[in-house]
Structure formats: structure tokens, C-alpha cells
N, C-alpha and C positions, 0 to 999 in steps of 0.2 A: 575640508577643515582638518586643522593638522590634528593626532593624536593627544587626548589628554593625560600628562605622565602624571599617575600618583607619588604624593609622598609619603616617606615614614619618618619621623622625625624620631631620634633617642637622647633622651635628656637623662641627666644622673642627678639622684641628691645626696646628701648625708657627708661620703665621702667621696675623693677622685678615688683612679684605677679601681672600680667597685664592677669593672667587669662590660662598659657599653660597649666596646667595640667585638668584644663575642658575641654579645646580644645580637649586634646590629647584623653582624656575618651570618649568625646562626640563622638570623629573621629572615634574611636576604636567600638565605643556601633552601628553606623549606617553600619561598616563592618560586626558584629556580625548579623545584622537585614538579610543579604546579606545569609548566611549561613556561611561565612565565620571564620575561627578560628584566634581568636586574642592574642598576647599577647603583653607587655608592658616593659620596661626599663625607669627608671629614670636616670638621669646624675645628682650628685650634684656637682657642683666642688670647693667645698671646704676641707680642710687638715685633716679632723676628719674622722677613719673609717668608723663610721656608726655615726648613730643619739641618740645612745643612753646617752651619756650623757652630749647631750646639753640642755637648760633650754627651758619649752614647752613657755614660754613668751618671748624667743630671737629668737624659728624657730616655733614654735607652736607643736604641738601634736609630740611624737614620736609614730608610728607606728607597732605592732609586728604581725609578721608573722608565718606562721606555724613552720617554722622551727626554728624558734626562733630570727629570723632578726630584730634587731631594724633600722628602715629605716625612710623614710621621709613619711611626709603625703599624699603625694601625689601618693604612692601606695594604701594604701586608698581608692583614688580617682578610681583607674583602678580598684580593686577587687571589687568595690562596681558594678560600672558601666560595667564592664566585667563579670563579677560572674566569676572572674579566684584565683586559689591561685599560689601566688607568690613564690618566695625562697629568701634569701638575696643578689643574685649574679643578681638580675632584681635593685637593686639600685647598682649604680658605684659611687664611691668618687673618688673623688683625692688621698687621703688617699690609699685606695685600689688600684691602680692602682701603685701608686708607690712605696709601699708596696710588691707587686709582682715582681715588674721590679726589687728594689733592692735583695730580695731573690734569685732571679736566677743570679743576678751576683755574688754575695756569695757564691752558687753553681758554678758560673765557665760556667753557660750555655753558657754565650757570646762569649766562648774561646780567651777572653785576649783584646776585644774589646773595645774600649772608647763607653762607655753607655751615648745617650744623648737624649732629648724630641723625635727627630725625626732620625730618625727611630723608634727609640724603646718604649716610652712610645706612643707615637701614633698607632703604630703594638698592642701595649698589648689592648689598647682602641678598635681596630677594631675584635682582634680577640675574646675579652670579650662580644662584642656586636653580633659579630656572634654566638655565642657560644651559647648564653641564647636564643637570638631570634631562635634558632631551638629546643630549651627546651619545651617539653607539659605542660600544667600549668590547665586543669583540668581533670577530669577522663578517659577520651573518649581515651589518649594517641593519640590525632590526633598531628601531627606536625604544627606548626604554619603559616597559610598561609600569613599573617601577624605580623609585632613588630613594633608597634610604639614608638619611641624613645623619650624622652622629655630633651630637654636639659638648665639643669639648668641655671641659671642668663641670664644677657643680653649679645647679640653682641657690642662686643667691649670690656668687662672685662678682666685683664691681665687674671685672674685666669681660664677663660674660653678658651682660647686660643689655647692648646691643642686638647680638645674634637673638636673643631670649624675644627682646621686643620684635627682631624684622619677623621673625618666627609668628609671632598672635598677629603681626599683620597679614603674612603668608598662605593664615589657614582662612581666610577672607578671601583673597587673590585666587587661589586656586580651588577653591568650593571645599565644603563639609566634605561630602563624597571621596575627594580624593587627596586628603591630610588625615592622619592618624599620628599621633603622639604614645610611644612608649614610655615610660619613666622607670629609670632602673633604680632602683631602692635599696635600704639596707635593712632588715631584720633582723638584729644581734641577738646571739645566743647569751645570756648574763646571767650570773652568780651560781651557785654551786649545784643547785638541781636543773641547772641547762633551761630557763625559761625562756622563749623567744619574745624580744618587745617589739610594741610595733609604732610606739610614738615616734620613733625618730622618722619613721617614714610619713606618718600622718602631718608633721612639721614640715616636712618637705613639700607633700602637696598641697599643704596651706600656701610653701611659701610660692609655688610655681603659679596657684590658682590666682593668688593676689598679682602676679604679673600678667594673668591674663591669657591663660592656656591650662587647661583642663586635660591629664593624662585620659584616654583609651582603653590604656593596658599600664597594667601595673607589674611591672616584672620584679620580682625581691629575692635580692640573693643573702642566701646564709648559708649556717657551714650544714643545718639540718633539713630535711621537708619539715613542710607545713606542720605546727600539733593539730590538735583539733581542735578548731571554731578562729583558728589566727586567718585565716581566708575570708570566712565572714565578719569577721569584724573589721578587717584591710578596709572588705567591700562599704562596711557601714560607714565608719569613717572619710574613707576618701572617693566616694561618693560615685562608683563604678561597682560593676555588677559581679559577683564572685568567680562567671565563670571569666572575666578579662582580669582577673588575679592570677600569677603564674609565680609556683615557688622554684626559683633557679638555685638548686641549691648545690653542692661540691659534689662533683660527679668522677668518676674510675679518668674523665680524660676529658680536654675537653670538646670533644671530637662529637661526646654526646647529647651535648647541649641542643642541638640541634633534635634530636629523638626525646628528647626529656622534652622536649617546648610541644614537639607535635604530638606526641602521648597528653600532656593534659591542653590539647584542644585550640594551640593558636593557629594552628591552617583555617580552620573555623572562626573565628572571633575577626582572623584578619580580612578573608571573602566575605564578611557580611558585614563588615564595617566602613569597605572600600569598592563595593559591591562587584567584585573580583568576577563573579560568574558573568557578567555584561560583556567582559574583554573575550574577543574571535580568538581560540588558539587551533591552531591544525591539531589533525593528530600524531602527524610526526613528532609534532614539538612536545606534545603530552605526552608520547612513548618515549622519549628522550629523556623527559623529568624524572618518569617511573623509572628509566635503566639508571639516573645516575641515583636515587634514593637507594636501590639497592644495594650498589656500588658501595654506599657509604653507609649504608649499616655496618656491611661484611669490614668494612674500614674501620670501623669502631668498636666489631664484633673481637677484631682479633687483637684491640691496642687494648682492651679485655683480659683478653688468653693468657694462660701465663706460657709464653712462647721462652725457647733460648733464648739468654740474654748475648750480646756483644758489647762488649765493652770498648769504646773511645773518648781518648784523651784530646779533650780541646786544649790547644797551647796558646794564651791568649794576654791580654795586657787589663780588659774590663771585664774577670769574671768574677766579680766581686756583686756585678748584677747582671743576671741572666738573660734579662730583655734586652740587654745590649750586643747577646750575640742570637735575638730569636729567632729569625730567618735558617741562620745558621742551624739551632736548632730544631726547626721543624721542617728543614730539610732530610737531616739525620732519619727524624722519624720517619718522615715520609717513606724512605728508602728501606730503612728496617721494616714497615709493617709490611712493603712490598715484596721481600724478599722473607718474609715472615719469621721475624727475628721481634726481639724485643730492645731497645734503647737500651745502655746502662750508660751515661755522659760522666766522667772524670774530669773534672774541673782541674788543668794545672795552670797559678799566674806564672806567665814567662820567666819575669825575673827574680822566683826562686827557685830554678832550675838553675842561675848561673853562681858561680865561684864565689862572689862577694857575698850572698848569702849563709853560705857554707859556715862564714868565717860568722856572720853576725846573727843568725838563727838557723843553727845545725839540723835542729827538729824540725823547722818549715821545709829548709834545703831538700832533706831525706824523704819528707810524706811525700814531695812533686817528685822527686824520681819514682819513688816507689808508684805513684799512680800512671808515670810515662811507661814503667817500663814491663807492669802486668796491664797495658792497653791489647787491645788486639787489632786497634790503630790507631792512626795518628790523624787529627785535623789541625792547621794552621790558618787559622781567620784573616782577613783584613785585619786593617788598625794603621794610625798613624804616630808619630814621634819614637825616640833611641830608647824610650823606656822599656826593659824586657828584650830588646831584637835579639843580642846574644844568648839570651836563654830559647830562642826557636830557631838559632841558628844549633844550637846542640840537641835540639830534638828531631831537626831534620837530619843533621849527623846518626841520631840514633837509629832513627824511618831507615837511612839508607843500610847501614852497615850490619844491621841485624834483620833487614827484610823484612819489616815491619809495614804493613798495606799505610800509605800517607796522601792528603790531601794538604795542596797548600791554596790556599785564596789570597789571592791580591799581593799583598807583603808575605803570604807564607810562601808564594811561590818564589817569592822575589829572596827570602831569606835561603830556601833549598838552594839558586843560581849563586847566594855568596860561598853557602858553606862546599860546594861541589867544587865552587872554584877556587878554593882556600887548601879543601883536602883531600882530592883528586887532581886538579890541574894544577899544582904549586904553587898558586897566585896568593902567598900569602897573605899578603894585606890586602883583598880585594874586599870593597866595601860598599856600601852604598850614598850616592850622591846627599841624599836626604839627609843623612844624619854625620856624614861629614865633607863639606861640600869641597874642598880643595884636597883630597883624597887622589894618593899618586894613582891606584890602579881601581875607578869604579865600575863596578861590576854591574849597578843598575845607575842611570842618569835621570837630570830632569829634561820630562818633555820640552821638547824648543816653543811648542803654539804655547803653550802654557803660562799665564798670568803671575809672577811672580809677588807680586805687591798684595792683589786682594783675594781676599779667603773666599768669598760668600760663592758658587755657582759658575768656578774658573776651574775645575778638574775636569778631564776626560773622562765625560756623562753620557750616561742613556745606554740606549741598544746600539750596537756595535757588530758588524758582519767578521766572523774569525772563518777562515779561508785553510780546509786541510790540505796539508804540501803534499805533492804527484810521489814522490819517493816511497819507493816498497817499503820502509819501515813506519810512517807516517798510514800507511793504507791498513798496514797490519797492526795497529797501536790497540790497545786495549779501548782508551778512550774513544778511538774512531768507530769501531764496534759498538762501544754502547751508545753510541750517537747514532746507530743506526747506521753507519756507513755512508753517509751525508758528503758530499762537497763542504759542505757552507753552514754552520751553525750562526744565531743572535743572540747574542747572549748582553748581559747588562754591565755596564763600567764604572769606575772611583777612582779614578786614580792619577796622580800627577808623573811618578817616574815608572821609568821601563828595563828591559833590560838590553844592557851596552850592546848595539849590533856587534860592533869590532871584538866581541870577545867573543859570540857566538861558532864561530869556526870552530876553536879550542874546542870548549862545552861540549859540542857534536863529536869531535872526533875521538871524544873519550867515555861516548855515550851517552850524553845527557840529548835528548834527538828535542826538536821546536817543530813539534808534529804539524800547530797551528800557528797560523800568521795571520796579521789584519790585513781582510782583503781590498782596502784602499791602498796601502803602499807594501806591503809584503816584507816591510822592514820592523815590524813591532812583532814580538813576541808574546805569542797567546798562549798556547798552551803547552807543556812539558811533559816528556815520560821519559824514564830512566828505561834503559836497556838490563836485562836479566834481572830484574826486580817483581814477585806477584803483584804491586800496584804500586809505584812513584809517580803521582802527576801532582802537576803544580797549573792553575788557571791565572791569567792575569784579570778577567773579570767576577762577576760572582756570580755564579751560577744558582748560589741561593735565594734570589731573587723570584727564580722562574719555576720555582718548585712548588708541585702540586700536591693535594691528598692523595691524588688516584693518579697520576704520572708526576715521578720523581725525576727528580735532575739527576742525569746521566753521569756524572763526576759522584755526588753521593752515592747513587744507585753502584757506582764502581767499589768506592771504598767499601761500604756494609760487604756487600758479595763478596771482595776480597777478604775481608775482616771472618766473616763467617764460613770461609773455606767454599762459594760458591761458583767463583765469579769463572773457572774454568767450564763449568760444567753449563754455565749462563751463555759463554759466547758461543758454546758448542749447540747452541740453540734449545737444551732442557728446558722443560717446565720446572717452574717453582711452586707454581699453586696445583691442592690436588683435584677443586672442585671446578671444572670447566664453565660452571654458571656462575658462580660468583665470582671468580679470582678476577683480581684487580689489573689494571688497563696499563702492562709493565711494555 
């Protein structure tokens, strides 16, 4: 008989962005602690198949995955916090789902049936979710003793109403035993002596109860803990026991969510809800759970500390909202706590770095130099469209000529290739295809396989093999070292153009070295390093993708070290950490 996967289901009320998809990681990260095997599903429910081509300033960051899934961020959240790889059938749309339901009446599956939300889009919803949740999702091919479910927007949106209903049939299908519903809630602090209320949450699980799912666990975040008796009265009202009351409330990071939940008591609440002690674990796997719990104290211990700070300037086109470059961002961290430094992110937008600025707000112009130019480095994000490029084509100008440690992602590396080849190779008007397409001398093109008509999942996706070149300067690269000295990195892709083989000769022979190449045809350019520079590399994939809490991506882990004056004393094989039992898995 095959294994029976439990669920967790996390539903939100009140408000969106009120914080489930930390929940859901956090919940997931203190199973993992257990020895337990977890894996994750997002529910979006909105009409777009995937995330790929909505604006990262209307949903924030799109997300890619191995297989080349553009998803929501919030997978992200689980891979990071799980160290699992996903596929793109752990995000569910609306879109998808009813995408599938009408295909098979198309085919005639229905034999002649009036197709309608219920039965059938609700059956595709339950059997999509069982499907994935029995999927392995890292190497080990264990089956998943847990899936935690997240389920998009709030209780009560029409467009959520589906998932809500396949869900109270769900907990039917696969027994009491092995379904648990969280509900993440809101507890506002209001009016001038800071009182916590707690109707808005009580309204909530009115409103959930009347569709027919009774929360478990009541998770309530606000900006304070608990006052005293706001726990039992949750409990009174919404009709669960004080100790499945948990106040999530604003923590030093959010790193500690996870120790804040297991401090009041939900490893407890969830083993005896789910009856967790019935499940066989070795004790390898249990010693495993214990070293990575420690692991991530000591990881939360020091994002705590008040460590050196470092300062980096992201040069960017969406940083008007921060979850549009969050990957990005908690790569940074990553690398910082690793190297036990503390974050400090400079937010500059591209195009007030450039000249037209200058002329129509002097004082914006002035603040983004002033923050490029006291960085102690530089990062250059992905992004698409001409908005801003020439303002990160002058920051990579800045990175190079003042020795300033730089990272460019995607278009940042691809802007470092124009500006090198504009003002080192003479190529003055080198440009890029993308943003001027009949351009005398382009310095980056578009890919030939590539779809030029439709937007939606026609970019070069997923994991991708980059291949380091046999040349003594490629073996001796910075970047090759902190990869471990590897042949062959995977790393993850976005991207429509590349850069010009037919210029690459030049570039090299004036330094700029293409340490990496895709090792399918050896003609795509992966990854860059400047010659007599402390750290110039430019990636054409994103390596923020792959980045962990407790193993940082090798390209950050480069820049910070650089940034913080270490990264010599790193390759020469020093210790960074001084505690031999705790230090982190660098």
C-alpha cells in the first residue's frame, strides 16, 4: 500500500500579503528539523497560467525553476527554506486548472457531460494536489511525508472560492488524520494606547467556518506578542484550544519565525494532530533534522548580531518595490551572514544615474550617485525593456574603472559587455539588439530558437549546464574557485538575447575573459570576469535562484567577500567562522 502524504493547508484572512507563505516555509522548515520529508504547493487564483508575464511591480519577483516554470515568489520562499527543487505543477492557477478541465472536454473525457466548477473543476483541483504532494522533490527519491499547501488571496474572494470548496472536500478524501488547516490572521494594534483587536480575526473564521473548514491552528500576526488573555479569548471565540493559538508577531528577521513558532509549542500541536509519531524515520534522518536546526539557529543567531555592515548598491529599474528583486535579495543575505557581515542594500533606480535626470531633478540625479559611489559594491539585476539600461551601463563603467567588487545578472552582465565594448574596445556605438533592433554594431543579439511573436514561456528557461573553458585563465578565475573548481556548474535562465559571438575575440583580447560557456554548443556566453579587477563578473543566468540559507550562491558569496575585503584570504582556503560546531556549510 502506497504511503499516505499528509496535508497542511494555509489559508489567510483579513488581508493579502499578511505573511502565509512564511508561515507555510517556516511550518515546512520545523517538519524538515523532525526528519521529516516536506514538500510544498502554491495556489494562485488568479486567470494567468503562470507568472511569467505579469510586471515584478504588480506581483513582485517572477520566480524560475529547474524545469523552467515561471511561478510565483513564493516558491522561492519553500526552496529556499526547504532546500527542495520544485517543478511547475507545485504552482496551481486558476488559469491551469481550467485550462485542463476544458481540454479534456474537447477530448470528449466527460462523455457528453455538462462540465461545471463542481464536480469537476474542484475533482481537477483535488486530484492536482494529490498528485504533486506525492512527487519527490529532492534527491533522496523519498516520497513526501508531508505537502504543505498555501492558498492564495483571502477567505472570502469570489475568485478563491473554488480552491476553498475542492479544499472542505479534500479533508474528506484524504482523512481527519492526515489534513490540518492553519489560518493566518490579523490582530491589529489600534488607537493610541496600542490595543490589540481580535474581531477582525473572529470574522474571518466565521467567514471560513460557514464555507466549511474549521481552522486547527490559528496563526495571528501583528506588529506586538500577545497582551494578556488576547490568546484565550482567540481560543473562545474561534473555537480551538489556546495552546493551537500562535502569536506571529514582527521579529529582529524573518529567519526567526521559525524558532518563535517552535518556542510556543507547534512541533507539538502539529505531531499530535497529524499523528506525526506513527511515521518510521531512521535515525540518520533524525540526526540530519537536529544538525540542520542548529545550523539555523546559529543563522538567525548572527542576522541578530550587530555584525559589520557592507554596503551594496542594487542598480535596478523595479526598486520602487523590494519583492521585485527578492531572490536577489536574500541571496545578498545569504552570503553576508556566511561570511559574517551584516547586509546594508542601497537602492539606486537606473535612470536617475543617467544625464536626462541631471537636467530634470538634480537632487534625485545627485542622492543615486552619492549611494553608487560610497557602495562597497555594485549588483546589476536582471530586468527587461530601454528604461534605465544607460544608467547601468554607467555603473558598470563606475564597478570597472574605480575597482569597485560588481556583480551583473542577466542584463547586468549584458550591460557590463556594452559598456566595455564602447569604452575599452572603441566600439562606440555598441548596443544591444533588444532595445535597438537594426543597430549598426550589436553587442548582444536575439537568440535565433527563440519565439519572437509570443511573450508567455518562449524565453531560454530552467536549468541550464554552463561549461568552464580548459584556458589557464578560466581555471584560475575567481569565480571558478568559488564554485569549487568544478568543470560544470546548473545554474537557472531568463533570458531572450546573448552576447554577439563575433565580438567575443575583441572583449578577450583586452581582457574581458568568457571564463564560462553553455556546454551544449560552446557558443553562448555564461559567465565573465575582468582581468586585474578584486571582483568583475557578470552571469548570464541567475544564480539567485539557487541560493540557500546555509549554502550561498557562489557569485554572491564572491561579491560580499570581495565587498568586505575577504574574498583573498577565502580562496586561499581561510576560515571565516571561529566556532568549528556551529559555523555555517560555506
Amino acid at each position: 500500500m502506497a504511503k499516505q502524504t499528509k496535508y497542511i493547508i494555509v489559508s489567510g484572512g483579513v488581508i493579502s500579503g499578511i505573511g502565509k507563505g512564511i508561515i507555510a516555509s517556516s511550518t515546512g522548515l520545523l517538519l524538515k528539523t523532525l526528519g521529516l520529508t516536506v514538500t510544498s504547493i502554491k495556489i494562485d487564483p488568479y486567470l494567468n497560467i503562470d507568472a511569467g508575464t505579469l510586471s515584478p511591480l504588480d506581483h513582485g519577483e517572477v520566480f524560475v525553476l529547474d524545469d523552467g516554470g515561471e511561478v510565483d515568489l513564493d516558491l522561492g520562499n519553500y526552496e529556499r527554506y526547504l532546500d527542495v527543487t520544485l517543478t511547475r505543477d507545485n504552482n496551481i492557477t486558476t488559469g491551469k486548472i481550467y485550462r485542463e478541465v476544458i481540454d479534456k472536454e474537447r477530448r470528449g473525457d466527460y462523455l457528453g457531460k455538462t462540465v461545471q466548477v463542481v464536480p469537476h473543476i474542484t475533482n481537477a483541483i483535488q486530484d492536482w494536489v494529490e498528485r504533486v504532494g506525492a512527487m519527490p522533490t529532492s534527491d533522496t527519491g523519498r516520497t513526501p511525508d508531508v505537502c504543505i499547501v498555501e492558498l492564495g488571496g483571502t477567505v472570502g474572494d469570489i475568485e478563491s472560492a473554488p480552491f476553498i470548496e475542492a479544499m472542505r472536500q479534500f479533508q474528506f478524501r484524504v482523512g481527519h488524520d492526515n489534513f490540518c488547516l492553519i489560518h493566518v490572521s490579523l490582530v491589529p494594534v489600534v488607537g493610541a494606547v496600542g490595543e490589540q483587536k481580535t474581531k477582525p480575526t473572529q470574522a474571518s473564521v466565521r467567514d471560513l467556518r460557514g464555507l466549511g473548514l474549521s481552522p486547527d491552528i490559528l496563526a495571528c500576526r501583528s506588529a506586538l506578542p500577545f497582551e494578556e488573555g488576547i490568546r484565550e479569548k482567540l481560543s473562545m471565540f474561534c473555537q480551538v484550544s489556546p495552546k493551537q493559538v500562535f502569536s506571529v508577531h514582527d521579529c529582529e528577521s524573518l529567519y526567526h519565525v521559525p524558532i518563535l513558532l517552535r518556542e510556543q509549542g507547534m512541533i507539538d500541536v502539529l505531531t499530535d494532530r497529524l499523528k506525526l509519531g506513527s511515521l518510521s524515520i531512521s535515525k540518520e534522518i533524525v540526526l540530519e533534522g537536529d544538525t540542520l536546526w542548529a545550523q539555523w539557529r546559529e543563522f538567525a543567531r548572527r542576522r541578530a548580531r550587530d555584525l559589520d555592515a557592507t554596503t551594496i548598491a542594487i542598480v535596478g529599474k523595479y526598486t520602487y518595490l523590494a519583492d521585485s528583486y527578492i531572490s536577489v535579495v536574500k541571496g545578498l543575505e545569504h552570503a553576508a551572514l556566511n561570511v559574517k557581515r551584516k547586509i546594508n542594500i542601497k537602492w539606486v533606480e537606473a535612470s536617475d544615474l543617467e544625464e536626462a535626470t541631471m537636467h530634470k531633478d538634480p537632487l534625485k540625479y545627485h542622492e543615486a550617485w552619492q549611494h553608487l559611489c560610497a557602495a562597497d559594491g555594485i549588483l546589476v539585476p536582471g530586468g527587461f525593456g530601454e528604461r534605465g539600461v544607460e544608467g547601468k551601463v554607467l555603473a558598470a563603467k563606475w564597478a570597472r574603472e574605480h575597482n569597485v567588487p560588481y556583480l551583473g545578472i542577466c542584463l547586468g552582465m549584458q550591460v557590463a559587455v556594452i559598456e566595455f565594448a564602447r569604452n575599452v574596445c572603441g566600439m562606440v556605438d555598441a548596443q544591444s539588439a533588444e532595445f535597438r533592433e537594426g543597430c549598426a554594431l550589436p553587442a548582444i543579439v536575439f537568440m535565433p530558437e527563440i519565439d519572437r511573436t509570443t511573450m508567455g514561456g518562449t524565453m531560454r528557461l530552467g536549468s541550464r549546464p554552463t561549461k568552464f573553458q580548459a584556458s589557464n585563465g578560466a581555471r584560475r578565475s575567481a569565480i571558478h574557485k568559488l564554485y569549487g573548481s568544478v568543470d560544470e556548474v546548473h545554474e537557472r535562465h531568463r533570458h531572450r538575447y546573448e552576447v554577439n559571438p563575433e565580438i567575443v575575440k575583441e572583449l578577450e583580447a583586452k581582457g574581458m575573459q568568457f571564463v564560462g560557456r553553455d556546454a551544449e554548443t560552446g557558443e553562448r556566453m555564461e559567465i565573465l570576469e575582468l582581468d586585474n579587477h578584486p571582483y568583475f563578473v557578470g552571469v548570464q543566468y541567475h544564480p539567485e535562484y539557487l541560493t540557500r540559507p546555509l549554502s550561498p550562491s557562489p557569485p554572491f558569496l564572491g561579491l560580499l567577500l570581495a565587498a568586505s575585503g575577504q574574498l583573498d584570504a577565502y580562496l586561499m582556503g581561510e576560515e571565516l567562522a571561529d566556532d568549528a560546531e556551529t559555523k555555517l556549510k560555506l
